[in-house]
C-alpha positions in Angstrom: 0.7 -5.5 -49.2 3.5 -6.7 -51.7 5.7 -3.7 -50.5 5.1 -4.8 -46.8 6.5 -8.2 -47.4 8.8 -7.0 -49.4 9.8 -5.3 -46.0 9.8 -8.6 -43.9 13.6 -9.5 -44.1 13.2 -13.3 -42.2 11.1 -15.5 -41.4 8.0 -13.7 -39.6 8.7 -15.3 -36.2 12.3 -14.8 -36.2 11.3 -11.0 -36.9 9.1 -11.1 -34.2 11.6 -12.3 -31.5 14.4 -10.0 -33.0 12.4 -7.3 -33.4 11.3 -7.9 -29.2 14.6 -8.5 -28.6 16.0 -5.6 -30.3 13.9 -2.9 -28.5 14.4 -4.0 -25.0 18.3 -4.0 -25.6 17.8 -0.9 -27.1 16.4 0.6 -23.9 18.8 -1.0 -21.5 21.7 0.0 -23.5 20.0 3.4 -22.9 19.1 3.2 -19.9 22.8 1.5 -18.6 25.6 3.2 -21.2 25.3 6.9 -21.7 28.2 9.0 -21.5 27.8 12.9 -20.8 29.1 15.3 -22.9 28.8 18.5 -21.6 25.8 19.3 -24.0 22.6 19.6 -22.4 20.5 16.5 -23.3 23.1 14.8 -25.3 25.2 12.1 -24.3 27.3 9.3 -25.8 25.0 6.9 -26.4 25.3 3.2 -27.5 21.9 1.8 -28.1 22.0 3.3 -31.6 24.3 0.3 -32.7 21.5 -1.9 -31.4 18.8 0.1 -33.8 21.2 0.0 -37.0 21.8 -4.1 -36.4 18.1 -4.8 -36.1 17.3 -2.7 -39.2 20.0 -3.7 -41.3 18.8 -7.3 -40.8 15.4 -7.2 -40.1 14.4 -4.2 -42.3 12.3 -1.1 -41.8 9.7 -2.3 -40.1 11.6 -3.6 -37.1 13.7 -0.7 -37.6 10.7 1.5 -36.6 9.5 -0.2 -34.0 12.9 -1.0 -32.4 13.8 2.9 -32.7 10.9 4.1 -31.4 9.4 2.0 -28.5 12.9 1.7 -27.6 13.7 5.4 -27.1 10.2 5.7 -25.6 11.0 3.6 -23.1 14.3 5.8 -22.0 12.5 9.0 -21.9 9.2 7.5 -19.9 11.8 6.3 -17.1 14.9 8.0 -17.4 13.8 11.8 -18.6 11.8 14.8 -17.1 9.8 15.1 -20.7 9.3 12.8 -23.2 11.0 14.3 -26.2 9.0 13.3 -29.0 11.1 15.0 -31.7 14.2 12.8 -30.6 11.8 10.1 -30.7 10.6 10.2 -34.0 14.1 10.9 -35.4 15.0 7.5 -34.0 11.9 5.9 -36.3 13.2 8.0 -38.9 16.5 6.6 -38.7 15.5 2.8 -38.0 13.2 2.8 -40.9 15.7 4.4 -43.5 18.3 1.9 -42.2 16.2 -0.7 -42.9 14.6 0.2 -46.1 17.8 1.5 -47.5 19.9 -1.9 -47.0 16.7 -3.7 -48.6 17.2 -1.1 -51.5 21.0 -1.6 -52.1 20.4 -5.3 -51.8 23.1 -5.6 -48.8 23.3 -8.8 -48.3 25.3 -9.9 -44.5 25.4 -13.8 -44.7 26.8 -16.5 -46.8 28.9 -14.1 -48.8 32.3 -14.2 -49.9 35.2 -12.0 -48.3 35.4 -9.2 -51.2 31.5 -9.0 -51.1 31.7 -8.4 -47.6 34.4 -5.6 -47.9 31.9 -3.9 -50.2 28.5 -4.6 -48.4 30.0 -3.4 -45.0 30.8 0.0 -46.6 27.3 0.7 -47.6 26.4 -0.8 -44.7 28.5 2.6 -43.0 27.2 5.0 -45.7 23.8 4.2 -45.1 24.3 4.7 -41.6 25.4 8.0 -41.4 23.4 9.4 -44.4 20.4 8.1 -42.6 21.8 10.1 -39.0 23.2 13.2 -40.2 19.9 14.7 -41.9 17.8 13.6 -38.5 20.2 14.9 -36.0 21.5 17.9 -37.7 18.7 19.2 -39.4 14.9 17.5 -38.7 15.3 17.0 -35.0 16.7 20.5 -34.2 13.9 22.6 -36.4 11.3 20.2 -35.0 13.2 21.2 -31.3 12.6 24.8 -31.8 9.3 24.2 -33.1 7.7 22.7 -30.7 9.5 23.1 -27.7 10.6 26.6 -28.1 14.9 25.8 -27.6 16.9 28.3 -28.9 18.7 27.8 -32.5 22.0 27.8 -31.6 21.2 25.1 -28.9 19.0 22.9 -30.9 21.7 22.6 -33.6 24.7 22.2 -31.0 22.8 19.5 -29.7 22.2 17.9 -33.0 25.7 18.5 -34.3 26.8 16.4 -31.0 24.4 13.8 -31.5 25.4 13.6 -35.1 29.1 13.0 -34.2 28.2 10.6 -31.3 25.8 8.6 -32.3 27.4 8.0 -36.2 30.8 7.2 -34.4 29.5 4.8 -31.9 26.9 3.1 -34.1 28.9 2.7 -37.6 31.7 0.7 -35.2 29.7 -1.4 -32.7 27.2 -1.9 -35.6 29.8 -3.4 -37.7 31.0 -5.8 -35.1 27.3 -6.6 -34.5 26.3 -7.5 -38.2 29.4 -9.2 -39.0 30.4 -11.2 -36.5 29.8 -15.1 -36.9 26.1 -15.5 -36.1 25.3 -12.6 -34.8 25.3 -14.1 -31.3 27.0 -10.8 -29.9 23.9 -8.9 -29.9 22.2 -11.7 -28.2 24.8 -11.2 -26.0 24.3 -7.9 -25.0 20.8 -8.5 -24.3 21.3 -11.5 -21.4 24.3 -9.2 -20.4 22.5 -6.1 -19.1 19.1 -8.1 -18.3 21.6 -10.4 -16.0 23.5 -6.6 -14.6 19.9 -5.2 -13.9 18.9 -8.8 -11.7 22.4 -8.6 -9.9 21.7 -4.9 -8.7 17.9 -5.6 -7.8 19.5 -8.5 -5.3 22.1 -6.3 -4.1 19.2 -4.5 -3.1 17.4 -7.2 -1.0 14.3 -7.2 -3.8 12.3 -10.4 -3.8 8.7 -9.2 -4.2 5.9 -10.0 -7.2 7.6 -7.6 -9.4 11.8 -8.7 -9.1 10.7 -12.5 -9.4 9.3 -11.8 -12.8 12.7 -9.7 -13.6 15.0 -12.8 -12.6 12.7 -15.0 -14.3 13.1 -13.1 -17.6 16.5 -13.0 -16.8 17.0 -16.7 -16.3 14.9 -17.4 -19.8 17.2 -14.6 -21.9 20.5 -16.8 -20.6 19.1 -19.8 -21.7 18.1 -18.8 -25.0 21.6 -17.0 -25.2 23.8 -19.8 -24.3 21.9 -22.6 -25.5 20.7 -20.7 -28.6 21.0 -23.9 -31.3 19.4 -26.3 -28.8 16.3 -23.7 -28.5 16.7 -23.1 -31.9 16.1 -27.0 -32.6 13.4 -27.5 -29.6 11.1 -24.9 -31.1 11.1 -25.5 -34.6 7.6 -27.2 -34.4 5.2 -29.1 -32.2 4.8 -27.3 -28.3 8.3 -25.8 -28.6 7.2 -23.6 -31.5 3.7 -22.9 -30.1 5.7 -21.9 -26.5 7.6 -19.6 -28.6 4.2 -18.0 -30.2 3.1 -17.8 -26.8 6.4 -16.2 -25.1 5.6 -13.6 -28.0 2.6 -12.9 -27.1 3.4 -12.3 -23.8 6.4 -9.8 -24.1 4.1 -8.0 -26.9 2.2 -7.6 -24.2 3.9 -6.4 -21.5 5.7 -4.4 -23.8 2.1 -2.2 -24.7 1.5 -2.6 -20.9 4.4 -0.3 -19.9 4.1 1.6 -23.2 0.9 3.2 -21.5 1.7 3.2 -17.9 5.0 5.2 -18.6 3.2 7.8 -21.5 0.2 8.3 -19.1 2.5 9.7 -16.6 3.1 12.6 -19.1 -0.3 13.7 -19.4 -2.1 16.2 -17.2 1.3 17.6 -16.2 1.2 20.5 -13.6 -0.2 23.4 -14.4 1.7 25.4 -11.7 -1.0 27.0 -9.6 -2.1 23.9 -7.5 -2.3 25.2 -4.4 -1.1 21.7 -2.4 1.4 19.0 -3.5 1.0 15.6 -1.6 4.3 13.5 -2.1 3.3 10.0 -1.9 5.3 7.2 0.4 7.4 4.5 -0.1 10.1 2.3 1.8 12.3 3.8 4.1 15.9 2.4 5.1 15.4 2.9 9.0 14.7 6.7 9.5 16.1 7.5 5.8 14.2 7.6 2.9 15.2 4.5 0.2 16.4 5.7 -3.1 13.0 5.5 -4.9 11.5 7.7 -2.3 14.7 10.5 -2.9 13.9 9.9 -6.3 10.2 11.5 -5.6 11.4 14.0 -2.7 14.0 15.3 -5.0 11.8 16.1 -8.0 8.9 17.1 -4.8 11.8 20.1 -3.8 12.2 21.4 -6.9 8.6 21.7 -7.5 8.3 23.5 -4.2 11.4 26.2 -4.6 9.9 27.0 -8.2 6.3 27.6 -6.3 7.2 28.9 -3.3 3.2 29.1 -2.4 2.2 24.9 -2.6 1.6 23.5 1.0 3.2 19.6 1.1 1.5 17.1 2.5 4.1 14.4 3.0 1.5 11.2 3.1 3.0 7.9 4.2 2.4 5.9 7.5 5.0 3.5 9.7 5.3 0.0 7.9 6.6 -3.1 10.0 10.7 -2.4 9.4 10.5 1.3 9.9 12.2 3.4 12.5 9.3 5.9 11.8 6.6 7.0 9.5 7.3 7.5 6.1 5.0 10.9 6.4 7.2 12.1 9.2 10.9 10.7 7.6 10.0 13.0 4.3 9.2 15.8 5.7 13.1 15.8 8.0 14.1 14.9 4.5 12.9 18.4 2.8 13.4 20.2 5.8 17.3 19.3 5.9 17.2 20.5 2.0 16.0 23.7 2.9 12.1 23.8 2.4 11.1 25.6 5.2 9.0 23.6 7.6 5.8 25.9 7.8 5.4 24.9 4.2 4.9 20.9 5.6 2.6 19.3 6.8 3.0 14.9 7.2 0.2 12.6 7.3 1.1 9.5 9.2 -1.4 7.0 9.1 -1.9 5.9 5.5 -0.7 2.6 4.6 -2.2 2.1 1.2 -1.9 5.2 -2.2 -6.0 5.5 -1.6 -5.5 5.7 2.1 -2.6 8.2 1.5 -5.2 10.7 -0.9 -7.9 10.2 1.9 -6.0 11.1 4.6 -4.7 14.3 2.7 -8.3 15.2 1.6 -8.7 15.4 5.7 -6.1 17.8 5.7 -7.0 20.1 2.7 -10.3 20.2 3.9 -9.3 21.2 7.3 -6.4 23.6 6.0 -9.7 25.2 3.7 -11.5 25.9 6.8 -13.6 22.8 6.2 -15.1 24.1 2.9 -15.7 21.6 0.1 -12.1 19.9 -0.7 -12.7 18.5 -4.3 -12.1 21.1 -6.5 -8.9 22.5 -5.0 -6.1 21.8 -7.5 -3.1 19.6 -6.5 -0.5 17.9 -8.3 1.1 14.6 -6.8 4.4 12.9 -6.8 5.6 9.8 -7.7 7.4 7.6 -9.5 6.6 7.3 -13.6 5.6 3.7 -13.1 3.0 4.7 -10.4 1.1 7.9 -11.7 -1.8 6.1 -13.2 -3.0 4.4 -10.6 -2.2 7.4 -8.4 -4.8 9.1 -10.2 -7.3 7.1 -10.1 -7.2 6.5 -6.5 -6.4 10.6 -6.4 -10.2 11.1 -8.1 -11.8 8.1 -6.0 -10.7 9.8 -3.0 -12.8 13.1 -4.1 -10.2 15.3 -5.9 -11.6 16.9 -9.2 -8.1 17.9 -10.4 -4.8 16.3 -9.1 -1.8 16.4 -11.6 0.7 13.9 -12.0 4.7 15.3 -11.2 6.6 12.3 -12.2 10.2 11.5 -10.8 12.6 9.1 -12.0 13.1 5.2 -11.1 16.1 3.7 -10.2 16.9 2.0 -13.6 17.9 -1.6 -11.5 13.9 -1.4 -10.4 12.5 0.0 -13.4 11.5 -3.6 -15.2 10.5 -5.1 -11.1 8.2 -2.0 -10.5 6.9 -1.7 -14.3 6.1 -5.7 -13.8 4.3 -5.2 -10.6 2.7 -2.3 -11.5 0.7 -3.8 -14.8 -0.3 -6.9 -12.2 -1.7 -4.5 -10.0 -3.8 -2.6 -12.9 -4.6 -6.4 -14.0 -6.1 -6.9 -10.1 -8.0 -3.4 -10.5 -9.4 -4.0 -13.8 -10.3 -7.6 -12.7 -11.8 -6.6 -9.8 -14.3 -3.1 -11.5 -15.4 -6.4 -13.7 -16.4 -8.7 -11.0 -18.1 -5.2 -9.5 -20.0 -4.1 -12.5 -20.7 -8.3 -12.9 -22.7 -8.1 -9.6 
């Protein structure tokens, strides 16, 4: 217990927030600035800076979690897999950070110039001797390990990541913990969350989930430019218990899209479903919207790797549609090449329960009306949505559908991860007042 608090750098509150605030820049710096490379899986990242500031200053602790939800996050919404090695290098990395720069007794504020000299070249030691074993040698052996990537891959990959991520972290990561009050990191935060709510109006978004992403947006700013004047409002009384709450509630939401975004990893496809039903969304007039390319794309290369599954494109005609969404998807993956034979569109579904009942119609006719439920299918969606897909994929009779994940959009990644933990809210809410009854 004396070692832990040993590890708590400020004030437990302030590491809290930080620690919050960290993580979520972290994964929009991820999600937003990447640069590729050329090297398969490796790009030019600049959230790394983000992970060394908040474990320089906040110690290991934050350093862990910051690292590791963090790069979570990215690979649950931005990745085909998520790549747990590269995952738990970042924790490795955030924790030695942090641990080290308690070790060395760095210290960042109220120090004389010389000291400073001095403490920022630790500070740039620590950094890469806390990379360059991860990257170059952990990572890759755990790479061909468990996922079976050739040497001379896993090591090129790590030799990049080394040389990108020491190079951008050690110099944004110096700016960041040495610039007066720290307030460029706070910064960066309201600057992407503020980029992400400008591209979710561009794209006409005013539902449940983008209100809620605009709100956040609106709070961040506030807290950014009128940092002292928070600062002062919540020091006690019902500033400091809103700021306990406002805690709480990212905490939260933050476990909340933890689970939504790792369940979509689990049950994977297992290649020999015999059906694949790609589930609807918005259209732009006869077009599918970009979230619904998003699941057609991933849908066709599913289907010219298993040149066997019948598609059942499942989506009926909402009020601003040209067409059906059913009928829209499969001109969609005709025009790519999947040859029409192979499709068959349901058009009369307007809800994801409707859309497996309706498809459960067609399996069982396609089966010459034998019994539907145990014929194996895997479904497609968006990350944020395979969950609850699921569970309406078993309530409408099938014994063994697979999730087949597709990207989000990153501007609606926080709107539909938002909306989507309201709508598990509703459906836990309303099993309770069932069972109640």
């Amino acid at each position: 217990m004396d070692k832990l608090k040993s590890w708590i750098r400020k004030p437990l509150n302030e590491q809290i927030v930080f620690t919050i605030i960290g993580t979520i820049a972290f994964a929009l710096v991820g999600s937003y600035a990447k640069i590729p490379t050329g090297v398969d899986l490796v790009y030019i990242y600049l959230q790394y800076a983000v992970l060394c500031f908040v474990a320089g200053k906040y110690g290991p602790i934050s350093g862990m979690i910051c690292g590791g939800l963090g790069h979570l996050f990215i690979d649950m919404t931005q990745a085909e897999h998520i790549w747990w090695t590269w995952i738990l290098g970042s924790v490795i990395i955030g924790f030695s950070i942090g641990f080290f720069t308690k070790k060395f007794k760095i210290e960042i504020e109220n120090i004389d110039n010389k000291t400073r000299a001095k403490n920022r070249l630790k500070c740039a030691l620590i950094n890469l001797s806390s990379q360059i074993p991860v990257w170059c040698l952990i990572v890759p052996v755990l790479n061909m390990i468990f996922y079976n990537i050739e040497p001379s891959m896993a090591f090129l990959q790590g030799l990049f990541a080394t040389l990108t991520d020491c190079l951008t972290s050690i110099v944004i990561c110096d700016i960041l913990l040495w610039s007066y009050d720290h307030i460029i990191i706070r910064r960066v935060v309201a600057f992407f969350v503020i980029l992400n709510s400008l591209i979710l109006l561009s794209y006409g978004n005013f539902g449940f989930g983008s209100i809620l992403v605009y709100t956040a947006a609106i709070i961040i700013s506030i807290y950014v430019f009128a940092h002292a004047t928070v600062k002062h409002l919540t020091k006690k009384g019902i500033g400091k218990l809103a700021i306990y709450l406002l805690d709480v509630i990212v905490t939260f939401f933050l476990i909340s899209f933890m689970f939504i975004g790792i369940t979509s990893h689990i049950g994977r496809p297992s290649g020999n479903e015999r059906y694949m039903i790609v589930l609807g969304a918005a259209l732009d007039g006869d077009q599918p919207s970009k979230i619904l390319r998003f699941r057609l794309d991933k849908a066709i290369e599913y289907a010219n790797e298993h040149p066997d599954v019948i598609i059942i494109t499942s989506g009926g005609q909402g009020p601003a549609e040209v067409i059906s969404e059913g009928e829209a998807m499969r001109n969609y993956m005709i025009s790519c090449g999947i040859s029409e034979d192979r499709i068959v569109a349901e058009t009369n579904s307007t809800t994801t329960i409707e859309n497996f009942g309706y498809s459960m119609d067609i399996v069982t006719e396609l089966e010459g009306n034998d019994d539907a439920s145990e014929v194996e299918i895997v479904y497609v969606t968006n990350s944020y949505h395979c969950f609850r897909s699921g569970l309406d994929a078993h309530i409408a009779g099938f014994q063994e559908a697979h999730p087949l994940a597709s990207k989000t959009p990153t501007a609606l990644i926080l709107q539909s991860y938002f909306r989507e933990t309201f709508s598990l809210l509703k459906l836990a809410f309303n099993e309770l007042v069932g069972a109640l009854r």
